[in-house]
C-alpha positions as CSV (number, residue, x, y, z in Angstrom):
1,X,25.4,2.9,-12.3
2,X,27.1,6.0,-13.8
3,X,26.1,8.5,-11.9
4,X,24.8,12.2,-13.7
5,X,26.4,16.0,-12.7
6,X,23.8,18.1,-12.4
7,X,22.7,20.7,-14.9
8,X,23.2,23.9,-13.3
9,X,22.3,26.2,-16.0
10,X,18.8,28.1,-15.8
11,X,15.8,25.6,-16.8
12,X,13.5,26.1,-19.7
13,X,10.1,27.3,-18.1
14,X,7.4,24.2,-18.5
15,X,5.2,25.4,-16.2
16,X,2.4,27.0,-18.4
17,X,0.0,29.3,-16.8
18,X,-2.8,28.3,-19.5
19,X,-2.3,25.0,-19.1
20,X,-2.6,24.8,-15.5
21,X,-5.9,27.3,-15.3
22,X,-7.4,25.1,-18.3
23,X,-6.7,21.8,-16.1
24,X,-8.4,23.3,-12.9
25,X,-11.4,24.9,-15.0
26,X,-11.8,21.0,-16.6
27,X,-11.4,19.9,-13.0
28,X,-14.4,22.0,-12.0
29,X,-12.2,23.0,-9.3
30,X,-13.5,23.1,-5.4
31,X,-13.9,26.6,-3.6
32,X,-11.4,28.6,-2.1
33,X,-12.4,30.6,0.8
34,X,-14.7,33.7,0.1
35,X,-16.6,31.1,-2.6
36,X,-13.6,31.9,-5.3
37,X,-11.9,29.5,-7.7
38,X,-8.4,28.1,-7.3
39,X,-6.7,29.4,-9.2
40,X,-2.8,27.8,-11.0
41,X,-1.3,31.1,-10.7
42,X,-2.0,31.3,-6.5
43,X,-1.0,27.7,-6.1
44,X,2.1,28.2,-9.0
45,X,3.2,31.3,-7.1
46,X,3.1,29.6,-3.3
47,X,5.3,27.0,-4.2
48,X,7.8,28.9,-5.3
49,X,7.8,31.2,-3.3
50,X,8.9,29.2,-0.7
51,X,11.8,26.9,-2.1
52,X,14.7,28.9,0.4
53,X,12.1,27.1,2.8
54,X,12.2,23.8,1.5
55,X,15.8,23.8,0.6
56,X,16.1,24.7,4.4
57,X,13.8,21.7,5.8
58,X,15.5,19.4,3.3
59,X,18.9,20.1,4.6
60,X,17.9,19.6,8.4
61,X,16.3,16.5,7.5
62,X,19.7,15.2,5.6
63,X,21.6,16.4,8.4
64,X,20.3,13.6,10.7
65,X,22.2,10.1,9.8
66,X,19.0,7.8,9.4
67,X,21.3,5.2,8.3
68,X,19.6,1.9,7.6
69,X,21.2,-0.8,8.4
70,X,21.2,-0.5,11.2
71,X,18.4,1.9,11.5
72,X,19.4,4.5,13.9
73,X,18.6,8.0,14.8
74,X,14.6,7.5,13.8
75,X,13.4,9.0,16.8
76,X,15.2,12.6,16.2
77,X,14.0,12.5,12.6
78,X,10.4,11.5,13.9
79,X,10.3,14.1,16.7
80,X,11.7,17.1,13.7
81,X,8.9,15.8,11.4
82,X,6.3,15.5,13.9
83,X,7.7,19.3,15.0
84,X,7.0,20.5,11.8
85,X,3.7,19.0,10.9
86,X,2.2,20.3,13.5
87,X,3.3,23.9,13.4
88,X,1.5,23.5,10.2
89,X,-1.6,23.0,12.0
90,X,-2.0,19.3,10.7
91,X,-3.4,16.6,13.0
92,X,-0.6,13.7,13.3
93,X,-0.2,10.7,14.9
94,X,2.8,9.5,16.6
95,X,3.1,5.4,16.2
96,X,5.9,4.1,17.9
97,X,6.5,0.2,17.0
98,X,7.2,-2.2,20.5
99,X,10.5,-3.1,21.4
100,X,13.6,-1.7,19.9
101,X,15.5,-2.2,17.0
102,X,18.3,-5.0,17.5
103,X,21.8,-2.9,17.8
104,X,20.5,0.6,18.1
105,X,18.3,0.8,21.1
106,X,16.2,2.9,18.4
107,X,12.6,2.5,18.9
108,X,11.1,3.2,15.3
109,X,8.5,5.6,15.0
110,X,5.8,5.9,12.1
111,X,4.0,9.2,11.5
112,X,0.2,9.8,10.4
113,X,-0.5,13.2,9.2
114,X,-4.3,14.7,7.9
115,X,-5.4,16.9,5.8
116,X,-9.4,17.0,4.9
117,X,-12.6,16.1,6.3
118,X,-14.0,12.6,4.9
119,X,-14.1,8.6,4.6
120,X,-12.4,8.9,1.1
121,X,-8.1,8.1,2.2
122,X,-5.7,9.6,-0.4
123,X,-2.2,8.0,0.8
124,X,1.3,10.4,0.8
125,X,3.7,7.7,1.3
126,X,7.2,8.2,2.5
127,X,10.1,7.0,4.2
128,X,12.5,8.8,6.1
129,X,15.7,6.0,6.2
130,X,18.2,6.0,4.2
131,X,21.2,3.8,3.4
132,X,24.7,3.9,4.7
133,X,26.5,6.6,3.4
134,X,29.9,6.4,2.0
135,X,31.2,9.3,3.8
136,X,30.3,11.3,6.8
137,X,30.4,14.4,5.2
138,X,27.0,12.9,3.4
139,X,25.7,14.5,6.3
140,X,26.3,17.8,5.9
141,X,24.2,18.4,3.2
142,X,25.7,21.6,0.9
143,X,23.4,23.7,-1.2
144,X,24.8,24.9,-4.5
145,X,22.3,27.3,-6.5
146,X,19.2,25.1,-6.9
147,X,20.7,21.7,-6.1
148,X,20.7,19.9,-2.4
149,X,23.4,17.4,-2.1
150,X,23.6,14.8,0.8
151,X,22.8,11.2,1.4
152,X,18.7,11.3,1.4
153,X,18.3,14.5,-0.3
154,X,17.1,11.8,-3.7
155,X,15.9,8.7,-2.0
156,X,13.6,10.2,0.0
157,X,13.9,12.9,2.0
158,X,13.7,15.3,-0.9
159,X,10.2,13.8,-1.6
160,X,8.9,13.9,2.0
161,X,9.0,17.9,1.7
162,X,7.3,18.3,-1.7
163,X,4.2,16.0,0.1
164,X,4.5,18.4,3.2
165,X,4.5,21.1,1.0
166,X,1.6,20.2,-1.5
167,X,-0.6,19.8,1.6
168,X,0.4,23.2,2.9
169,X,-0.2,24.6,-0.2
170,X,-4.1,23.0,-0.5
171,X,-4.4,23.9,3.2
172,X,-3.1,27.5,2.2
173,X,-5.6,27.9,-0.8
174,X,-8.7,26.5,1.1
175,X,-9.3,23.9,-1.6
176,X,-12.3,22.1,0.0
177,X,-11.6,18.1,-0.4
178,X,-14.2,15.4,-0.6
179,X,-11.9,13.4,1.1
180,X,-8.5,13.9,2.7
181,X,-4.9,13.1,2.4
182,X,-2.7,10.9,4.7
183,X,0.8,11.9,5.2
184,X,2.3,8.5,6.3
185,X,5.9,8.2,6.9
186,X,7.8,5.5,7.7
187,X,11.2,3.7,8.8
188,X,12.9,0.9,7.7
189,X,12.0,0.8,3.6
190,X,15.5,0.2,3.1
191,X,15.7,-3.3,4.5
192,X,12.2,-4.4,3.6
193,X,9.8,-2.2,5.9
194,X,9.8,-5.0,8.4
195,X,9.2,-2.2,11.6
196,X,8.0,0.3,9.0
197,X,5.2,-0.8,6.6
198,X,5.4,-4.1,7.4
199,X,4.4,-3.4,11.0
200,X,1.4,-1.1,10.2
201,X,-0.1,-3.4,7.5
202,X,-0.1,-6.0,10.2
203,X,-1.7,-3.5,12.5
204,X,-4.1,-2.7,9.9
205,X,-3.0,0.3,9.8
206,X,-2.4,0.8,6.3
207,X,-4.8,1.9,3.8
208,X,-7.5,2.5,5.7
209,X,-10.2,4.0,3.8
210,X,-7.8,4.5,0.6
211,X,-9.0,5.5,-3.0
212,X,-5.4,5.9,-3.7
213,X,-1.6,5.8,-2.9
214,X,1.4,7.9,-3.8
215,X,4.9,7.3,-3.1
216,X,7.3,9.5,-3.6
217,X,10.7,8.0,-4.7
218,X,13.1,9.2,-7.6
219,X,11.9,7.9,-10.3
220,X,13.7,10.1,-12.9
221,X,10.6,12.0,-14.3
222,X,8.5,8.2,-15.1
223,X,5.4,7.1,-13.5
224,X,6.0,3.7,-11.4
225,X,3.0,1.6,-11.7
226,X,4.7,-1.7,-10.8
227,X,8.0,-3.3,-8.9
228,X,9.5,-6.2,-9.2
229,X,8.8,-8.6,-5.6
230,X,12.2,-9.8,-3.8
231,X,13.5,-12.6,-1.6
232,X,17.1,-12.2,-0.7
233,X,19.3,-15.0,1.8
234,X,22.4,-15.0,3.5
235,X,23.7,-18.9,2.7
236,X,26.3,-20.3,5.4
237,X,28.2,-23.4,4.4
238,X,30.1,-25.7,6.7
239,X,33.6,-27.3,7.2
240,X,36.3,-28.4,9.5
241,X,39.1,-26.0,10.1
242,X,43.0,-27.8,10.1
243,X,46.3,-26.2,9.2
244,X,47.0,-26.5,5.1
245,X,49.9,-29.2,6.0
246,X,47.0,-31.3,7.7
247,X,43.9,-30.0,5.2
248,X,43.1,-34.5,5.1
249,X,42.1,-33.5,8.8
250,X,39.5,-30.6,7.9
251,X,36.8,-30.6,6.0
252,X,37.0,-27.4,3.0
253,X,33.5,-25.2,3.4
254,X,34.6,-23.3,0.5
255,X,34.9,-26.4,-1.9
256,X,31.1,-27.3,-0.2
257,X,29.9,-23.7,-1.4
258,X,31.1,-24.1,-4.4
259,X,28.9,-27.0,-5.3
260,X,26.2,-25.0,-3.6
261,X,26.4,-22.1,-6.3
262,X,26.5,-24.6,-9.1
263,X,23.6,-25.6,-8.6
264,X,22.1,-22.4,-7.9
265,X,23.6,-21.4,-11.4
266,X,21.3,-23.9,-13.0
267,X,18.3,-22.6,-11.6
268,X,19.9,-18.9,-12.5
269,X,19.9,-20.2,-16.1
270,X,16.4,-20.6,-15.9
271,X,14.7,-18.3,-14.1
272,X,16.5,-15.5,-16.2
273,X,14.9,-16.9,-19.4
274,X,11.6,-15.3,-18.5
275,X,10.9,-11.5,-19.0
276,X,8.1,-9.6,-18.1
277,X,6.1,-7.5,-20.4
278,X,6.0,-4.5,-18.3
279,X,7.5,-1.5,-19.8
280,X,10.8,-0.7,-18.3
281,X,13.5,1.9,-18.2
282,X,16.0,1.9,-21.6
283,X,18.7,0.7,-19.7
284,X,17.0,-2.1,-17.6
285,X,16.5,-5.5,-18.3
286,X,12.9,-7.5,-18.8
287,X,14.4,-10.9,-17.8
288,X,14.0,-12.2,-13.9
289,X,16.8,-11.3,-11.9
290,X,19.1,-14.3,-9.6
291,X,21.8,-12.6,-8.6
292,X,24.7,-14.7,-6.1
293,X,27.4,-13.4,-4.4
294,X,26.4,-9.9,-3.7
295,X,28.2,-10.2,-0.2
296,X,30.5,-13.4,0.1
297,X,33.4,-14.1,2.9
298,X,35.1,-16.7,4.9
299,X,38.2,-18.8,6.4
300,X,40.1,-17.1,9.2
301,X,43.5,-17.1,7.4
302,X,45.2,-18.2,3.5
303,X,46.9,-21.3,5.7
304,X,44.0,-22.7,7.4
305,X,41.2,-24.8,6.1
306,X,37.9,-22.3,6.0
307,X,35.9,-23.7,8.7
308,X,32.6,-21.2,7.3
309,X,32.2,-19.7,4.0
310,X,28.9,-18.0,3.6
311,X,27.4,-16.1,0.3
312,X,24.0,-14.4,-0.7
313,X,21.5,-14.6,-2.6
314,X,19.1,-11.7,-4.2
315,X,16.2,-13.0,-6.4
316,X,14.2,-10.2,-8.1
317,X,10.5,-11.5,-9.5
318,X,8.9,-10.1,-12.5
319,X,5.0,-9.2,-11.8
320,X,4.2,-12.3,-13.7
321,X,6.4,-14.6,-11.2
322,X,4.5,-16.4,-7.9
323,X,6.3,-15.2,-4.9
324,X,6.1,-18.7,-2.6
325,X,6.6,-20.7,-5.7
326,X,9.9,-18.9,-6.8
327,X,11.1,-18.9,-3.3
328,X,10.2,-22.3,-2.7
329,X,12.3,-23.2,-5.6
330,X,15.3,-21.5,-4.3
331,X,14.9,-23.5,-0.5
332,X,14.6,-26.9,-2.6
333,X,18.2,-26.3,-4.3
334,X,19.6,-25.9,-0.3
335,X,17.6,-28.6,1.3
336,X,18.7,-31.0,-2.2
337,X,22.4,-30.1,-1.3
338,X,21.8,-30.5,3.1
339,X,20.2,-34.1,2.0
340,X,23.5,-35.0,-0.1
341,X,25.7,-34.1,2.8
342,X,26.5,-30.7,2.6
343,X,26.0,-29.0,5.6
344,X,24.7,-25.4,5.7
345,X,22.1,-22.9,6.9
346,X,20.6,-20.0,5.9
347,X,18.7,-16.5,7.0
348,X,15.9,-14.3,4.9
349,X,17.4,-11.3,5.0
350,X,14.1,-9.5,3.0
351,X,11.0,-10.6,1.3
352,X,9.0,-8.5,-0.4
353,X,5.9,-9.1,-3.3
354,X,5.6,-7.4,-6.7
355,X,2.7,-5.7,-7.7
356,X,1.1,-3.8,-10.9
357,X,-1.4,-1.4,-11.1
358,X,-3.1,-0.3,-14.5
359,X,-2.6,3.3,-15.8
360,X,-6.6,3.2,-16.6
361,X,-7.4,3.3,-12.7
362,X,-8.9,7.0,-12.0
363,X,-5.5,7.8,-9.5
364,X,-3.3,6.8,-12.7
365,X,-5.7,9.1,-15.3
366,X,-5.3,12.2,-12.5
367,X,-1.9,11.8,-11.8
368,X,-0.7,11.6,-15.9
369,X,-3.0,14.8,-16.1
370,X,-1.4,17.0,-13.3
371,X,2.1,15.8,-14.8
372,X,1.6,17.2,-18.1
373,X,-0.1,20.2,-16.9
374,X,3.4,20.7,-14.9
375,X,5.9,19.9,-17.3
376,X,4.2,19.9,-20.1
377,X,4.8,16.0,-21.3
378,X,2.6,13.0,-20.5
379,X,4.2,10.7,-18.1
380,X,5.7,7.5,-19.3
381,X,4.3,4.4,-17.4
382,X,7.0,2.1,-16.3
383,X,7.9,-1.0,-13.4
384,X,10.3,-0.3,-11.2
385,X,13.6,-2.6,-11.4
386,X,13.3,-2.8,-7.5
387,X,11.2,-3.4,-4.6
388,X,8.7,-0.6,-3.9
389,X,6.2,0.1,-1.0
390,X,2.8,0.5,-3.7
391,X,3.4,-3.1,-2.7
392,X,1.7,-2.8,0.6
393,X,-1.5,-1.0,-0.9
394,X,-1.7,-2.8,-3.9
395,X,-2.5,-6.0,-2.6
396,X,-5.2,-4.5,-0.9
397,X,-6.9,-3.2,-4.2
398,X,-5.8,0.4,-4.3
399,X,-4.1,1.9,-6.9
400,X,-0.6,2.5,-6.2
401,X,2.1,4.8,-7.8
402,X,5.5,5.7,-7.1
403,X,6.0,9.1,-8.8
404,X,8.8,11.5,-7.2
405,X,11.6,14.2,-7.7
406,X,15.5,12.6,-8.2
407,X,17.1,10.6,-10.5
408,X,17.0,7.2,-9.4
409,X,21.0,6.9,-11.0
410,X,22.4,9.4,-8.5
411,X,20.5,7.9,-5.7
412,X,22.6,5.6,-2.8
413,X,25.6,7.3,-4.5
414,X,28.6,9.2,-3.3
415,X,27.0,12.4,-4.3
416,X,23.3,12.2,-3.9
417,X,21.6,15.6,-4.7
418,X,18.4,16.6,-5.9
419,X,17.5,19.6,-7.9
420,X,14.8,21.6,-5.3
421,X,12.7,23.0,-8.1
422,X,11.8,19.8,-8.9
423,X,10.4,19.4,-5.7
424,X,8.5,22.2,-6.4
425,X,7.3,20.3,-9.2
426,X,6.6,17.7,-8.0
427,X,4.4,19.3,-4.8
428,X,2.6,21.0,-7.6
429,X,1.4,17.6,-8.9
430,X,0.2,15.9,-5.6
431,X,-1.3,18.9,-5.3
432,X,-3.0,19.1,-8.3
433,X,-4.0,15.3,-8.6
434,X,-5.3,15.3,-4.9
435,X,-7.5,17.8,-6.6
436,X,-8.5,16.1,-9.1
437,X,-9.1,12.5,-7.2
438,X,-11.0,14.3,-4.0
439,X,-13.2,16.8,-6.0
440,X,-15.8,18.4,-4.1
């Protein structure tokens, strides 16, 4: 995906100081201390106030390599997080997942921070890993005017400090909360949550008491209300190795695979004539996704008979798809070819469900409101081309949105940056829609 320069020329002001004060006075706002309103401009001027200070968190948290795979460095992130949440005077908890993670000796830790007295759960969801970067100068993240580049600064580190930052801002203010928000932060998003998410919904740690969920990826200024579900393999195919003068002795694993993706073709040709009727980006695609040969290798030399040729496999389901059915369908194709003679093996390397929440729950109505009243335009509503983490609180009943600053097109790239004003933004509107959800 073509990545975007940023814009560094000064932004036309959306923030409206009327609009803000109108959406607080229809939110019959809750009490600051001394039994005064909140006001926009107190909450407005806060934020901004402080975006040296974000910039400056941001970078620190860019700064450590939280690359994943293979997932290392977690517990330095965990330890600066933790650090900082409770300078801030927030209760956290520190959950550290047993054993380590295979190849780093990391131990993964997941973070639980409050804000708020109450039964009623508002979720802040984040993750602090990122992917491999292309460079280690990714690393050493460089500020230039209002934009933060570095590998994380857009996917998500950048949206972990506008969460911190909206609850410092309500804790600042005094807004009393019917409720309270959950800071949760977690490893290993980028390879499926398995000791991240996955962990803590098995632990039933997840969504405890939740009226609601925000995460906070890039999503390019759109509202994420659904994500496609995934189930991606590693496929191994077997031969006989012999020199090329013998090749009647061996037996050829790449001629095998290749029969092996034929018939996975068929089944592509299928599964990509259905579309989903989600609304989706203007560049994306409504059809099902089978995509093979993402990673691919094999043989030992261009003399020798491959003796291993191995290929993957990424299969991206539409809301409207069955998980076990379509991955069912894929483990048929294999065990059709291992029953005609072709040996091979295979690994899940993730799994992961879709999920879809409506725009007309009461977390989707608050969240479209404190949008507008920040930037002046309603959200659009859209499903995610990938695999999100709503996932994990959707299919427990609670609504579930990924809403976030970054462009989702400069993300995992080269030069990853976000624009820190639009973190700014974007604290303003968990802040306002925590508001708004947890009313006293």
């Amino acid at each position: 995906m073509e990545e975007e320069e940023p814009d560094c020329r000064p932004p036309t002001p959306k923030w409206s100081l009327a609009s803000l004060s109108e959406f607080l006075a229809w939110c019959d706002m809750s009490k600051l201390k001394g039994e005064s309103k909140v006001h926009a401009k107190n909450l407005r001027a806060w934020l901004r106030q402080r975006e040296e200070e974000m910039a400056g968190l941001l970078a620190e948290l860019v700064a450590i390599p939280t690359e994943n795979p293979p997932g290392k460095n977690y517990r330095a992130c965990a330890d600066l997080l933790e650090n900082r949440l409770k300078l801030a005077g927030l209760e956290c908890e520190r959950l550290e997942v047993s054993g380590t993670k295979d190849g780093t000796g990391e131990v993964p830790v997941c973070l639980v921070a409050e804000y708020g007295r109450g039964e009623r759960v508002l979720y802040f969801h984040g993750h602090y890993d990122v992917v491999p970067a292309q460079s280690p100068e990714q690393f050493q993240p460089v500020l230039k005017e209002h934009f933060l580049f570095g590998r994380g600064s857009c996917d998500m580190k950048g949206g972990i400090v506008a969460m911190f930052y909206a609850i410092l801002a309500l804790k600042e203010c005094g807004a009393e909360l019917d409720g309270k928000i959950a800071l949760m932060l977690v490893p290993d998003e980028e390879t499926g949550g398995e000791r991240g998410s996955t962990w803590l919904a098995a632990q039933g740690r997840l969504g405890r008491g939740a009226i609601g969920m925000l995460l906070a990826e890039p999503t390019s200024g759109v509202v994420w209300n659904a994500n496609r579900g995934a189930i991606s393999l590693r496929i191994r195919v077997l031969g006989k190795s012999a020199h090329v003068g013998l090749q009647h002795q061996g037996e050829n694993a790449f001629e095998r695979m290749h029969e092996v993706v034929r018939r996975l073709q068929e089944l592509k040709q299928e599964v990509e004539q259905r579309a989903t009727a989600f609304n989706i980006g203007a560049d994306q695609a409504r059809q099902s996704i089978l995509m093979l040969g993402g990673q691919s290798g094999g043989g030992t030399n261009f003399n020798v008979v491959p003796e291993e040729c191995w290929f993957t496999v990424d299969r991206r389901i539409n809301p409207e798809e069955n998980l076990a059915e379509e991955k069912g369908r894929l483990i048929e194709v294999l065990e059709s070819c291992k029953r005609e003679g072709i040996p091979l093996a295979w690994e899940i390397l993730q799994e992961g469900q879709s999920s879809a929440c409506g725009e007309g729950e009461r977390l989707g109505v608050a969240l479209a409101r404190s949008v507008r009243a920040v930037t002046g335009d309603p959200p659009r509503f859209e499903m995610c081309p990938g695999l999100l983490e709503i996932r994990f609180y959707a299919i427990q009943g609670v609504p579930a949105y990924a809403y976030g600053p970054g462009l989702l097109s400069v993300a995992h790239g080269p030069n990853e940056y976000i624009d820190v004003r639009k973190i700014i933004d974007c604290s303003a509107i968990y802040a306002l829609t925590a508001i708004d959800l947890l009313q006293s």
